[in-house]
Structures are given as C-alpha cells and as structure tokens.
DODO-996716 format. One record per residue (C-alpha): residue in one letter; chain; x, y, z. Coordinates in Angstrom, 1 decimal. Layout:
N
   code   unit       c1       c2       c3
      A      A        X        Y        Z
...
// end
This chain:
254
   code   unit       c1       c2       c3
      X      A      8.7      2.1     19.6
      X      A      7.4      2.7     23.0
      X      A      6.3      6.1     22.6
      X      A      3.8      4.5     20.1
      X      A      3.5      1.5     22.4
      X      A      1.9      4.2     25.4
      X      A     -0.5      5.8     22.3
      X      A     -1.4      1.9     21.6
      X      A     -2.4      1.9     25.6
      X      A     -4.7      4.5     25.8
      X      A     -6.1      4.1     22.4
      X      A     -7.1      0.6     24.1
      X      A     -8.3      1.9     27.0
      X      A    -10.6      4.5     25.7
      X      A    -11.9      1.5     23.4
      X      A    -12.6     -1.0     25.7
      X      A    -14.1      1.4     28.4
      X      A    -16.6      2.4     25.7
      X      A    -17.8     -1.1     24.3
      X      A    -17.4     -3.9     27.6
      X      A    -19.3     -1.8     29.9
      X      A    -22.3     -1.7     27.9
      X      A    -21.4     -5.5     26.7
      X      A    -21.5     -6.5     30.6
      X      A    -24.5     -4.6     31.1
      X      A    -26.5     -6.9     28.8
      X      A    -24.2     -9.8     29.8
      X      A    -25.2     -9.8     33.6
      X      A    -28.2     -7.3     34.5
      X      A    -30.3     -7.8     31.0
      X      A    -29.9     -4.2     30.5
      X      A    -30.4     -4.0     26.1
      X      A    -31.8     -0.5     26.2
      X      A    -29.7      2.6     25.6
      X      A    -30.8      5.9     24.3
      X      A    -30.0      8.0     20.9
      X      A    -27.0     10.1     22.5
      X      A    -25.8      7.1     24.4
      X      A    -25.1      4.8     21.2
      X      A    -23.9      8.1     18.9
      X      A    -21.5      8.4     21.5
      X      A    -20.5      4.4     21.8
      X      A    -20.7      4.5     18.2
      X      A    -18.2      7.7     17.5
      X      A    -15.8      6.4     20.3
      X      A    -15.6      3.1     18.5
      X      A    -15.1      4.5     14.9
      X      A    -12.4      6.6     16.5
      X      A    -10.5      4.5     17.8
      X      A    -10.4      2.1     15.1
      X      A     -8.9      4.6     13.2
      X      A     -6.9      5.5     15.5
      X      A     -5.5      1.7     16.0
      X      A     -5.2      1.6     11.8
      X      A     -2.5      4.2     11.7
      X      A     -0.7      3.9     14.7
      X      A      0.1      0.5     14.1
      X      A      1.3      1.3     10.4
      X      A      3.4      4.0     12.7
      X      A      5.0      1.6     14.5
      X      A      5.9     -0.9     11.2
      X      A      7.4      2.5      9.7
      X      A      9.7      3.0     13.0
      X      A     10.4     -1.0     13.1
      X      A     11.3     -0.6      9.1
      X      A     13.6      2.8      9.9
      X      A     15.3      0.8     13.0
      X      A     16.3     -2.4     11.1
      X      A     17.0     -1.1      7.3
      X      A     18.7      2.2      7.9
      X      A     19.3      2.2     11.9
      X      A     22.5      4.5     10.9
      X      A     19.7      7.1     10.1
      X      A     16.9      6.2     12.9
      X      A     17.8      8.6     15.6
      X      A     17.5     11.6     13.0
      X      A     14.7     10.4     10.9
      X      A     12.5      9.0     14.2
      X      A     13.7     11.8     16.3
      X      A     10.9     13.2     19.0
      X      A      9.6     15.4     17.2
      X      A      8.1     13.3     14.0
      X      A      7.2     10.6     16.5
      X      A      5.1     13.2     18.1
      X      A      3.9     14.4     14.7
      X      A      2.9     10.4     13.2
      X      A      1.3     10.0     16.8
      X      A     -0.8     13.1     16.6
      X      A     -2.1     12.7     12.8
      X      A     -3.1      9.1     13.7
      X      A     -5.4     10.6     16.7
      X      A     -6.6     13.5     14.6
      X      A     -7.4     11.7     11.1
      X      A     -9.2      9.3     13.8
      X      A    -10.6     11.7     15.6
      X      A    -12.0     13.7     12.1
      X      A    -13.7     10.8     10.2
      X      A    -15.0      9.5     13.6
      X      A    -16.8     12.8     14.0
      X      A    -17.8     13.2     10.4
      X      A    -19.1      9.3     10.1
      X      A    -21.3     10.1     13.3
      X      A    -22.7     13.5     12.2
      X      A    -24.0     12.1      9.2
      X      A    -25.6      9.2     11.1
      X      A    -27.4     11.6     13.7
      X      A    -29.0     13.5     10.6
      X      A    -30.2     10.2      9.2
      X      A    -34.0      9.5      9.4
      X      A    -34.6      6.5     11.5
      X      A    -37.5      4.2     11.1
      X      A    -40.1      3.4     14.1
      X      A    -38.2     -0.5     14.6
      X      A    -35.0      0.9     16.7
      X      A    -33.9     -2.9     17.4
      X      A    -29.9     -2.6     17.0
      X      A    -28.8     -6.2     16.2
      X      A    -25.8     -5.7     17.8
      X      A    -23.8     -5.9     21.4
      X      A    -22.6     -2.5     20.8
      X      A    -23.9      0.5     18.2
      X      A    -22.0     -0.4     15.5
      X      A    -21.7      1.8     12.3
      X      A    -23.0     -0.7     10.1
      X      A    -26.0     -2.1     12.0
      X      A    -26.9      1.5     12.9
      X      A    -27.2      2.6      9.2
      X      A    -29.8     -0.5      8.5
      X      A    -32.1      1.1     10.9
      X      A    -32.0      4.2      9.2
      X      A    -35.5      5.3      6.9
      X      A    -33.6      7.6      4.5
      X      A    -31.2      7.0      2.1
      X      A    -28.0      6.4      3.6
      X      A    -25.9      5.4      0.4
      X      A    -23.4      8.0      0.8
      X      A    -22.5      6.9      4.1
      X      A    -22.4      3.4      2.9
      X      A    -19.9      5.0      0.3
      X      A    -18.1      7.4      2.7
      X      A    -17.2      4.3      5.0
      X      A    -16.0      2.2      2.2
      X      A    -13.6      4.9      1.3
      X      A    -12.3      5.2      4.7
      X      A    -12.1      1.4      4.8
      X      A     -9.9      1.1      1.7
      X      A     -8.0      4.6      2.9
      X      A     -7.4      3.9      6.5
      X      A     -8.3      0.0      6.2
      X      A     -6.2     -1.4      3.8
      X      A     -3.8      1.1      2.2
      X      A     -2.0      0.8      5.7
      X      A     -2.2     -2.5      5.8
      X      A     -0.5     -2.7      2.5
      X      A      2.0     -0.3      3.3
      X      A      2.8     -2.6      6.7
      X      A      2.8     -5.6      4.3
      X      A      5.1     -4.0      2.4
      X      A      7.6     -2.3      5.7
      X      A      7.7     -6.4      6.2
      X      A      8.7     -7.0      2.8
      X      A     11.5     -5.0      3.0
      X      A     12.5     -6.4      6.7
      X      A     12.6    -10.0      6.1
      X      A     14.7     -9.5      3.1
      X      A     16.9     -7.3      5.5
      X      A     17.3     -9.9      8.2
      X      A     17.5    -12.4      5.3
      X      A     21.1    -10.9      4.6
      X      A     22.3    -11.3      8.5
      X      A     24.9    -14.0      8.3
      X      A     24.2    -15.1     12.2
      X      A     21.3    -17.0     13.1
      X      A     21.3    -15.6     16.5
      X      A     21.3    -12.1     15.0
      X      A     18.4    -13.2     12.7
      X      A     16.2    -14.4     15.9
      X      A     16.9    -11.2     17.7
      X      A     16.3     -8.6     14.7
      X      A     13.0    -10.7     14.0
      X      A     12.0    -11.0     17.9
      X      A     11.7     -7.0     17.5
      X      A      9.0     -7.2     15.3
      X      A      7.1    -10.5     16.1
      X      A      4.5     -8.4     18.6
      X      A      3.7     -6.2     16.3
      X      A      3.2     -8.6     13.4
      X      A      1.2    -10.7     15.9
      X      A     -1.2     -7.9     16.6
      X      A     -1.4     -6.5     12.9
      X      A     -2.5     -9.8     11.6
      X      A     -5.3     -9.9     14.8
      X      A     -6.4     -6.5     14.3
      X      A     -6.3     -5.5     10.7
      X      A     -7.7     -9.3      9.7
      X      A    -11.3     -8.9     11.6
      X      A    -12.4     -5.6     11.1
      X      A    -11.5     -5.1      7.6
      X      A    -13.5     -8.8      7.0
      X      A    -16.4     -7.3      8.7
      X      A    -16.4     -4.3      6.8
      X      A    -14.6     -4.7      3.1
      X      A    -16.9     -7.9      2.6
      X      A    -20.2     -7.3      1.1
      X      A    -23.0     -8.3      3.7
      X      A    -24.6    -10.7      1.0
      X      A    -21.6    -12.9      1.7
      X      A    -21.9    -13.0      5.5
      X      A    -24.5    -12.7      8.4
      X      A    -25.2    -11.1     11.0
      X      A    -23.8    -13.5     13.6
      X      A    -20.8    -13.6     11.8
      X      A    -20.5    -10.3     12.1
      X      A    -21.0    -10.2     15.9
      X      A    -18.2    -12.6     16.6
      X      A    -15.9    -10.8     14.4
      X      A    -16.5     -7.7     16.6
      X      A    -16.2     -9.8     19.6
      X      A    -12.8    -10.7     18.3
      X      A    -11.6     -7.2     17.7
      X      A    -13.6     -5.3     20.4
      X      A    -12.4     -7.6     23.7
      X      A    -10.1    -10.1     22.6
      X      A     -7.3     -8.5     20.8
      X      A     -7.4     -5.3     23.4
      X      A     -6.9     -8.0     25.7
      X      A     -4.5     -9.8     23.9
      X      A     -2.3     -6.4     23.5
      X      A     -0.4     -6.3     26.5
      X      A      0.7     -9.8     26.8
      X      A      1.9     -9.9     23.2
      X      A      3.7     -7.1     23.7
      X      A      5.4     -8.0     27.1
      X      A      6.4    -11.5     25.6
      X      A      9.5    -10.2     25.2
      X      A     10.3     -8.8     28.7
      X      A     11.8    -11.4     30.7
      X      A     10.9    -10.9     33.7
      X      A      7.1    -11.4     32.2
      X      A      8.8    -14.7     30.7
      X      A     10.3    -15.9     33.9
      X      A      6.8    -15.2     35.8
      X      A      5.1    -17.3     33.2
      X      A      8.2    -19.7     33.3
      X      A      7.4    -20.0     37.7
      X      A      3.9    -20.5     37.2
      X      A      4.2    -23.6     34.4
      X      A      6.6    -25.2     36.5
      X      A      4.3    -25.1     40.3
      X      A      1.2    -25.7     38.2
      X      A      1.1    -27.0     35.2
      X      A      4.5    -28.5     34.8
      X      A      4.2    -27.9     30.7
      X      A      7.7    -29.5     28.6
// end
C-alpha cells in the first residue's frame, strides 16, 4: 500500500506543478497568454497524469482487496516485484495515451480565434478551437474514458463489493472498524477523483456548460491533490493528536 502511496505522491506533484503555476499566473499577475508548446505541454502533462491517477488508484483497491480477502496469500501475490510491475503499467499506459492524445492535437488545424476558455489547456477546450475535423479524437478520448475512466472504476466498485461483504463476516465490531479504517482513505479519494473528471468528460457537453466544466476541474486539479495527503495521514496518530492539540488551544471543537 505505500509503495503505491509514494507513486500517488509524485503523480500529484508532477500534476499540480504543471496546472497551479499557470492558474496563479492569471490569478495574481493577469498573465492569460501562453504559447502553442507551452499549453501542448500543460496539456500532455495533465492527460498523463490523469491516467496515471485512474490506474494507480484501482492498484491500490486490488492490493487493499488481496490484504483483506485472501491476506494468507498477500505477501506472494503482492510481492515486490508485481507491485513494481502494476506501478510501472499505470505510468506507462499514462504515459502512452498522454502522448498519443497530444500528437493528434498538435496536427489539428486550428482556427485564427485561439481564445482557450479555460484556466488550464484542457483536452476538451483545446479540440473546440481546432478548424479541422477532430471527430476521431473526440472518439479516441471517449474510448480512453470508458477504458481507463470507468472500467477501473467498476472494477474498484466491485474490489469494494467483495470487501464489505468480507468485513461483513467479522464477528468483532472492533475488528470491523479497524479492517474498514484500512480502506476508508482510499474510498474517500476514489469517490473525489473518479466522480469529477469522469462527469466532465463521459457527459455530453449539451448537458453542461462551460463553467460547470471549470469548477469541476477546479475540483480535481487543486482540491483533491490537496486533499490527498491529509486523507491519507488521517490515520497516523500522531497527525490525529496534532489536530487533536490544535482543536483544544483554538477552537475547543466537542
């Protein structure tokens, strides 16, 4: 689990570091403007590591489903080896449609009105500016939507599945809590992640605007990076005896 947990890190890291810069650019010094290699880059970097994000979370459901339905097995069946091996195929399937989504954008034909509506060079408000016919793209990032989007989402949904009804069978409530404390980060961060960008992407744009669609980013692009590390911590206690100190000297919370 932490192995993945370090991938997670960086994977946010090299997110972040390519979107809020930009995003505090415009924020504070009015700075809109960025040229055609700048926002191919922001653009492949994003895709990337949205990807990325997909598959190792549905890495980390697989290890939490190996560790609490057939932990006899889990050292041999998450040994370092195939850890190393689900880590690696989640950075280079990323890596491979991020680079192939971002080609075929750069050989689009773009139009004279280069306005992106958009904090960031998104995928989607990039191909509206395009002149040419971009319908294969449109139907190249569905695919990866529903492949990398929300088959892995269904196959965490259904890690869960299997889980609960294992935890279900514990006779001890205190056992219950603890096996289920395990996995509450994760399940935290999969419904904040998967939820917004699969909204934003899987839902056609008749059925939702443009500002909509910048909020959602906002959501998945800052907040849940953000959010990562202190869900995560949540269950180290000396994070919850910090937090515990500080509500008693200043806010004095029941």
């Amino acid at each position: 689990m932490y192995y993945f947990l370090c991938n997670l890190s960086v994977q946010d890291v090299v997110y972040v570091s390519a979107i809020l810069p930009k995003l505090l650019a415009i924020t504070i010094c009015r700075e809109s403007s960025i040229g055609f290699s700048g926002c191919m880059a922001q653009m492949f970097f994003f895709t990337f590591c949205v990807g990325t994000e997909f598959l190792l979370l549905t890495s980390m459901a697989y290890d939490r489903y190996v560790a609490i339905c057939i932990p006899l097995h889990y050292s041999s069946i998450m040994s370092r080896v195939q850890c190393l091996l689900l880590a690696l195929a989640s950075w280079m399937i990323g890596f491979l449609t991020a680079l192939v989504h971002s080609l075929m954008v750069s050989f689009a034909c773009f139009s004279s009105s280069r306005d992106v509506n958009h904090f960031y060079c998104d995928l989607k408000t990039v191909i509206r500016l395009a002149s040419s016919d971009t319908s294969h793209i449109q139907s190249l990032l569905y695919v990866v939507c529903v492949l990398l989007g929300l088959c892995p989402f269904l196959l965490i949904l259904t890690s869960y599945v299997f889980i609960i009804t294992t935890i279900i069978k514990i006779r001890s409530s205190s056992g219950r809590v603890k096996v289920f404390s395990s996995c509450s980060s994760h399940l935290t961060v999969v419904v904040l992640f998967y939820g917004t960008p699969l909204s934003s992407y899987m839902i056609p744009e008749s059925e939702h605007s443009q500002e909509k669609d910048k909020t959602l980013s906002l959501l998945y692009t800052a907040v849940v990076p953000l959010l990562n590390p202190l869900v995560y911590s949540l269950r180290n206690n000396d994070v919850l005896m910090a937090m515990k100190n500080v509500n008693e000297k200043y806010f004095r919370f029941p």
